[in-house]
C-alpha positions as CSV (number, residue, x, y, z in Angstrom):
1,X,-51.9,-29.0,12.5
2,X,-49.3,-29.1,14.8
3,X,-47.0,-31.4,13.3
4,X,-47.4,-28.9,10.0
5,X,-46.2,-25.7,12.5
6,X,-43.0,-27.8,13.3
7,X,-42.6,-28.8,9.8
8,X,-43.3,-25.3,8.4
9,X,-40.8,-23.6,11.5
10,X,-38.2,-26.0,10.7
11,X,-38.0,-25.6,6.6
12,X,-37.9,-21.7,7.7
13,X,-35.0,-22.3,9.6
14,X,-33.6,-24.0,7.0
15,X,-34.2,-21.6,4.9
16,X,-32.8,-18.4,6.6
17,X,-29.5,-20.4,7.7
18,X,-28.8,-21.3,3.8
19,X,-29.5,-17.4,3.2
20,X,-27.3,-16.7,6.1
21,X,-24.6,-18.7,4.6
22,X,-24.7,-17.4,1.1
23,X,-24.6,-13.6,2.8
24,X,-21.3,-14.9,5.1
25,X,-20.3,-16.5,1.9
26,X,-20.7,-13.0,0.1
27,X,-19.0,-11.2,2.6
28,X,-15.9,-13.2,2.2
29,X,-15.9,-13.6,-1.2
30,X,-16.0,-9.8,-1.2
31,X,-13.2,-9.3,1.2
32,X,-10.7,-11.7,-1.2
33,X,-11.8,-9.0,-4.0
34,X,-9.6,-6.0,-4.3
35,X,-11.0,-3.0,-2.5
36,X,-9.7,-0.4,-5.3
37,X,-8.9,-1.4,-8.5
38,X,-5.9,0.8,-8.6
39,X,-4.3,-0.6,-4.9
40,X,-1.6,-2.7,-5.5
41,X,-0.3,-3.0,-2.0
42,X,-2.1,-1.9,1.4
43,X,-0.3,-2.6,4.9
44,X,-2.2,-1.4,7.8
45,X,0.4,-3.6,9.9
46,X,-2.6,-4.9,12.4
47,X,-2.1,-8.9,11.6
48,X,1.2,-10.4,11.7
49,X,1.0,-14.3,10.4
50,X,3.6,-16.2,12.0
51,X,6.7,-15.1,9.2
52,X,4.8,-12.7,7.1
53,X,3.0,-9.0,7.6
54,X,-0.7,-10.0,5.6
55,X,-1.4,-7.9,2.8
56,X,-4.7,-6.0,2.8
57,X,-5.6,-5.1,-1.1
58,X,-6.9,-8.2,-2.0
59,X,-4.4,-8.9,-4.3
60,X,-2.3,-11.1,-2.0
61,X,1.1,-9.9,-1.8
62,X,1.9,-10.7,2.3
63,X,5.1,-9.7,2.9
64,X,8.0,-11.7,4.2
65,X,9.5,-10.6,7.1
66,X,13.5,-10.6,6.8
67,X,15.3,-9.5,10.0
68,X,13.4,-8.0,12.7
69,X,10.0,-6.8,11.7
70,X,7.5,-6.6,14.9
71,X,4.2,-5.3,15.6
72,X,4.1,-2.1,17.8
73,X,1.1,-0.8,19.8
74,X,2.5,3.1,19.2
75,X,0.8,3.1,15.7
76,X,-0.9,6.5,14.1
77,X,-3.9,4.4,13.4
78,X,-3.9,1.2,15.4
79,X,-0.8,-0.5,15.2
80,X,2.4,-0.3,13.1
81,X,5.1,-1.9,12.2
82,X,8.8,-1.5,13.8
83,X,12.0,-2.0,11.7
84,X,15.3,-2.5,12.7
85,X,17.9,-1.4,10.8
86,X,18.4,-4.2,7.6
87,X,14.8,-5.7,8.1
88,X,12.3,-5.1,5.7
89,X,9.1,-7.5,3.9
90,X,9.9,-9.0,0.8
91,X,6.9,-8.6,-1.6
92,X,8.4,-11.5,-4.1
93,X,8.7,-9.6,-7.2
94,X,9.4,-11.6,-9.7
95,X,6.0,-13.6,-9.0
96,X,4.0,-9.8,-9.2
97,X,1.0,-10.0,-11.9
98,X,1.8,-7.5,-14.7
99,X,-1.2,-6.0,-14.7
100,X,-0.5,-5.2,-11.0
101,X,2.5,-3.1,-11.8
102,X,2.5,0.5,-12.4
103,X,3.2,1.7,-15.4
104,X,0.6,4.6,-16.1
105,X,0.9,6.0,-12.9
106,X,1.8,5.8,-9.1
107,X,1.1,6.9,-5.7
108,X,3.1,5.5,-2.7
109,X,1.4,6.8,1.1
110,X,2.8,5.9,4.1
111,X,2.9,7.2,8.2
112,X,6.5,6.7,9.0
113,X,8.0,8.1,12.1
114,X,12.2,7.7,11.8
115,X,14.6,7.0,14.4
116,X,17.8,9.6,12.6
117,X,17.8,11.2,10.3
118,X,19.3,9.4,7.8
119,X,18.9,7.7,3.8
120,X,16.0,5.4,4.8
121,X,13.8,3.6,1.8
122,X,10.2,3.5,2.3
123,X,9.7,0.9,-1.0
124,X,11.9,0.3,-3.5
125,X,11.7,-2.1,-6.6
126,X,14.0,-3.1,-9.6
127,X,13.1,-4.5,-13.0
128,X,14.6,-7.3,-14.7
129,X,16.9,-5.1,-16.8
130,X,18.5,-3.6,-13.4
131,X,16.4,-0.4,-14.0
132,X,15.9,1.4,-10.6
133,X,11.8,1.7,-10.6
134,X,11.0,4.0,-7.5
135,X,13.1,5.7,-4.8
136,X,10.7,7.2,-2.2
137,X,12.9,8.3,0.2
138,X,13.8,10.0,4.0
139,X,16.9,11.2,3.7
140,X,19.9,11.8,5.7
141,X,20.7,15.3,3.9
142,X,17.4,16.8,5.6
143,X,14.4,16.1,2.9
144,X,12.7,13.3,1.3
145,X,12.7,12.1,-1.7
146,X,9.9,10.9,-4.8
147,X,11.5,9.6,-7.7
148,X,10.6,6.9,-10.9
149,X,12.2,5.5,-13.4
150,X,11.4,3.9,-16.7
151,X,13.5,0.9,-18.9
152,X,16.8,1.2,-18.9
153,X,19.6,3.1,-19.4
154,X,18.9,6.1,-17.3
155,X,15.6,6.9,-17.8
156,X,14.7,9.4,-15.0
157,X,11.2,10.0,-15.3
158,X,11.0,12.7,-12.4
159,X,13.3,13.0,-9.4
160,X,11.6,15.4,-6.4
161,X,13.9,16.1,-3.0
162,X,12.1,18.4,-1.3
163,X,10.5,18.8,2.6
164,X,12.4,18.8,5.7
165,X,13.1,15.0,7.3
166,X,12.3,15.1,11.0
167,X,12.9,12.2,13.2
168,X,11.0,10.5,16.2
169,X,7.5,12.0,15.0
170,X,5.4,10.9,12.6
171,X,5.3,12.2,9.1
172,X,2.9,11.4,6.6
173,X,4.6,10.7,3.2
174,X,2.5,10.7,-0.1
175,X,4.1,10.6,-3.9
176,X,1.9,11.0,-7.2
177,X,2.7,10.7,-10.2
178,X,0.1,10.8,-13.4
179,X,1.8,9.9,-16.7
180,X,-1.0,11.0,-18.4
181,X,-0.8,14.9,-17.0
182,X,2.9,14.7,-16.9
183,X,3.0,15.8,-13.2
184,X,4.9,14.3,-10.2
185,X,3.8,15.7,-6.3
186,X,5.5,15.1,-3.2
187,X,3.3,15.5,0.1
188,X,4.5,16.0,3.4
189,X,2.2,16.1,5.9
190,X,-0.8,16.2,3.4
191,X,0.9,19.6,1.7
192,X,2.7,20.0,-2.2
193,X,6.3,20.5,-1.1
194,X,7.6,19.9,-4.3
195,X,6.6,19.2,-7.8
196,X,8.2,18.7,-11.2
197,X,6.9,17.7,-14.9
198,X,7.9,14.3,-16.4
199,X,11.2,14.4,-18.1
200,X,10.7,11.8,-20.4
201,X,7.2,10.6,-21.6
202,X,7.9,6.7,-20.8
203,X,6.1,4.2,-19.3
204,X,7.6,3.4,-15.4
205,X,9.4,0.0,-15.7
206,X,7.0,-2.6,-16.4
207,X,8.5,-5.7,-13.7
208,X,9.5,-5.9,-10.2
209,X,11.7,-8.6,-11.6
210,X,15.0,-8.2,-9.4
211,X,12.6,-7.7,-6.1
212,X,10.5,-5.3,-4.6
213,X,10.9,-4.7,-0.8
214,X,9.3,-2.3,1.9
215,X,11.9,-0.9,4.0
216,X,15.2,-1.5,2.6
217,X,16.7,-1.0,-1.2
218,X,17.4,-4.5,-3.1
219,X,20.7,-3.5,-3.3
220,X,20.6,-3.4,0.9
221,X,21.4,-0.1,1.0
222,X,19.2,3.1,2.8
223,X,17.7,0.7,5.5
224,X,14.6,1.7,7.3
225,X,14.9,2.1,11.0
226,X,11.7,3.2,13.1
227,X,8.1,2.8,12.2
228,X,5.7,2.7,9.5
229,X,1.8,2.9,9.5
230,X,-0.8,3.1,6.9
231,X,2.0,1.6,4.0
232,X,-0.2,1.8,0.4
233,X,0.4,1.9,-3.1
234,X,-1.6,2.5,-6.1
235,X,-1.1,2.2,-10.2
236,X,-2.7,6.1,-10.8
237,X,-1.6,9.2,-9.2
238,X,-3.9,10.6,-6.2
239,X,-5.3,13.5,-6.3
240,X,-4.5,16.2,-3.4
241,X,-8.2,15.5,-2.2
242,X,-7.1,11.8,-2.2
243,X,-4.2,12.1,-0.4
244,X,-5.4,14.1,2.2
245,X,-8.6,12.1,3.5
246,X,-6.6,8.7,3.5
247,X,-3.8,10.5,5.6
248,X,-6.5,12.1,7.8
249,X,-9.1,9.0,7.6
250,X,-7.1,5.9,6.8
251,X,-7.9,4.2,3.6
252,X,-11.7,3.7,4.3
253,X,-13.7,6.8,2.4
254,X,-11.8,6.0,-0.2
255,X,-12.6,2.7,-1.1
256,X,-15.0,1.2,-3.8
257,X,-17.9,-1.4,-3.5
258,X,-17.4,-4.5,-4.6
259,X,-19.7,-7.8,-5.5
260,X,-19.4,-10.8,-4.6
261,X,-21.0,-14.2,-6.4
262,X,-24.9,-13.8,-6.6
263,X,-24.6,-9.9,-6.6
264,X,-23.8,-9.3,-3.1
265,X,-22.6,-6.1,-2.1
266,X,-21.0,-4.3,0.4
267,X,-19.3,-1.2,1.2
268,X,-16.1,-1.5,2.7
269,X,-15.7,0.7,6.1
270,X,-12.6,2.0,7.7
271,X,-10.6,-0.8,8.0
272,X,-8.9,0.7,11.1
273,X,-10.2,2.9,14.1
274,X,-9.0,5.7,14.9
């Protein structure tokens, strides 16, 4: 009788380990998954991996740091990232999955908190053809700037300049743009401070083949120099509602279940406390 107990005991423990690894198994398999279908590129700027900033959508894009990228503890949600003037990550463009790239729609968000006012580029990528994609923008002439482009030549899709650019504080930046209602929104500080209809009905450039870089324009021009928080992009436009929570909350309320092998789920959190 006793011998069966121990038997019995043991094959449970057995049992609930191997169902302990298949949930820890789940769990990762779920945090490789993309948390939004629609987030191409999320930077909370908490790990820093030896050369690289690690890339938080799931889709794997860490970026490279060139120059002087370091991790600050002055963040607006955590910690951020501190550029010096001519540093920036390089997000390897050319090797970006098509389907990642978008064409349909954006929405670039980002905490930034400038040194000068001055032309400083949050993000900025360039197709194959040399077409400009996407200038968001602090800049030196007092506002910021949301702007996208489609295929070359000069295909302006909508250019906004509108807010007032304040340095040493932080400012939440947040760019929209929905091809399919034909509306581009620049948010400052979670408010509309500008909008304009699409210009052209065109598809945004469809490759970051000639780079994609956060902090600094391929052409090294409109450097970066201060920091940056809560860095995301998407392939739809956000709405106002959207925009406002992940400025307020970080990205967590916004983000979507997702399974794992064996149909594990789990809800993804914040990601970052407050």
């Amino acid at each position: 009788m006793k011998r069966n107990f121990i038997r019995n005991a043991y094959l449970m423990c057995v049992l609930l380990m191997g169902t302990l690894c298949v949930f820890v198994a789940g769990i990762q398999d779920a945090s490789a998954a993309a948390l939004d279908p629609d987030l191409v590129l999320y930077f909370d700027y908490e790990d820093f991996d030896g050369n690289t900033v690690v890339e938080k959508s799931g889709r794997g894009y860490d970026g490279e740091i060139k120059g002087k990228v370091t991790q600050s503890d002055d963040g607006k949600f955590g910690k951020a990232a501190h550029f010096e003037a001519g540093s920036f990550l390089d997000l390897d463009g050319p090797s970006v999955k098509p389907d990642d790239i978008p064409t349909e729609g954006m929405s670039l968000l980002a905490w930034i908190n400038v040194e000068s006012v001055s032309d400083m580029a949050l993000f900025n990528a360039r197709a194959a053809d040399g077409t400009w994609l996407v200038h968001p923008e602090a800049r030196g002439d007092g506002n910021y700037r949301w702007l996208n482009r489609g295929p070359n030549p000069g295909r302006t899709i909508f250019d906004v300049r509108a807010g007032k650019n304040e340095a040493n504080k932080w400012i939440h930046y947040g760019g929209t743009y929905s091809r399919a209602e034909g509306l581009a929104i620049l948010y400052i500080n979670g408010e509309n401070v500008g909008e304009e209809k699409s210009r052209l009905d065109t598809p945004i450039a469809d490759n970051w083949g000639q780079g994609a870089r956060v902090g600094f324009n391929i052409d090294d021009k409109r450097p970066f120099t201060g920091l940056m928080d809560e860095f995301n992009l998407w392939k739809r436009g956000l709405t106002a509602e959207e925009v406002n929570d992940i400025m307020n909350n970080g990205l967590g309320p916004t983000l979507t279940a997702v399974e794992a092998q064996g149909k594990l789920a789990t809800t993804w959190g914040r990601l970052k406390a407050n």
